[in-house]
N, C-alpha and C positions, 0 to 999 in steps of 0.2 A: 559431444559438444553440448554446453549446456545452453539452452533455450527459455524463453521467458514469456507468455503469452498472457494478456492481458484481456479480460471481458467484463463487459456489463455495463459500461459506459451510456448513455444521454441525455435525452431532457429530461430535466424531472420540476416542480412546480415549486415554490418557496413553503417548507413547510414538512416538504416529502421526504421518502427513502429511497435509499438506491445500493446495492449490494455488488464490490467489483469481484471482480473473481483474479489471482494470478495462478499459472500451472504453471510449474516449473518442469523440465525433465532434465538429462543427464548430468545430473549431481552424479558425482560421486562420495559427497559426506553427508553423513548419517546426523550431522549437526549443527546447524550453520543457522543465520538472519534473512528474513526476509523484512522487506521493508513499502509501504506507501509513500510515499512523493506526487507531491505536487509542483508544477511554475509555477513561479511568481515571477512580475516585471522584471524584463530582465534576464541574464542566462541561470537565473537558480532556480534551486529545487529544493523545497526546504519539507522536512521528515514530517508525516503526520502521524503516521504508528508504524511501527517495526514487530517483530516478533520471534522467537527465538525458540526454531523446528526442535528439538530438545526438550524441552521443560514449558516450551507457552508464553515463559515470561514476556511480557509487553514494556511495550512504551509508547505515549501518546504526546502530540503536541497538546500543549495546555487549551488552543480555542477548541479542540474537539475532545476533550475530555467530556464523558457522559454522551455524549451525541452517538461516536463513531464506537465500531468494537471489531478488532482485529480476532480474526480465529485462521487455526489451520487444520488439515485434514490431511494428515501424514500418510495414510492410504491412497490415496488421491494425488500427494506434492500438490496440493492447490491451497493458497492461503484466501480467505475470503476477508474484505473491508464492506461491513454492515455500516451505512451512513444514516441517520437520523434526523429529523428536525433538518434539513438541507436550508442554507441561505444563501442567495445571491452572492455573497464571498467565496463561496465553497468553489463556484465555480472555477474550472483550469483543468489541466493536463494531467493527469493521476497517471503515475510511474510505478512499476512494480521493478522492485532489483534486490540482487543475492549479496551477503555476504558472509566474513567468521562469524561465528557462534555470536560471540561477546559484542559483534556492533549494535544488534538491537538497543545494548544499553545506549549509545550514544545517538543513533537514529538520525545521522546527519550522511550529506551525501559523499562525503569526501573517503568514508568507511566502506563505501557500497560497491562492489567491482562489475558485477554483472546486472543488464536492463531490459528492462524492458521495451517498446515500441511506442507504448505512450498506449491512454483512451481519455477522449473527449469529457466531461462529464459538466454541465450546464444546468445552472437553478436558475429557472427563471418560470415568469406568468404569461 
């Protein structure tokens, strides 16, 4: 069964970094999406990078381009979200969740089947 465990999440100061961690286990494909999410007001979750276990390829939402950097560690199955320059908007619920290969292109949640539990993550002074 596959599991999705999420770390690294809290305060961090306007300005800071903060690095989450997802571990995925029982995949059984050797090639699939993972993906960061966050809430926003409201029941959604809208993409802030994806990444595609295969080849790397990314996809970033545009306010965090340059800031954030999606990496994974295919030895491990743990995708890491390096965040950067953190501001008070960043703040909210960071989701980590699986999908096919090809949703990282589209990085939206409606692509994504499996999730995570959620982590806290909080820019503030």
């Amino acid at each position: 069964q596959l599991r999705i465990v999420e770390s690294g999440g809290g305060l961090v100061q306007p300005g800071g970094s903060r690095t989450l961690s997802c571990a995925v286990s029982g995949s059984t494909l050797d090639d699939y999406a993972i993906g960061w999410f966050r809430q926003v007001p409201g029941p959604e979750r809208e993409g802030v990078s994806c990444i595609r276990s295969g080849d790397g390829s990314t996809k970033y939402k545009e306010s965090v381009k340059g800031r954030f950097t999606i990496s994974r560690d295919n030895a491990k199955n743990t995708v890491f979200l390096k965040m950067n320059s953190l501001e008070p908007e960043d703040t909210s619920i960071y989701y980590c969740a699986t999908g096919e290969a090809l949703a990282f292109r589209i990085c939206t949640r409606d692509v994504f089947t499996n999730w995570g539990q959620g982590i806290q993550v909080t820019v503030s002074s």
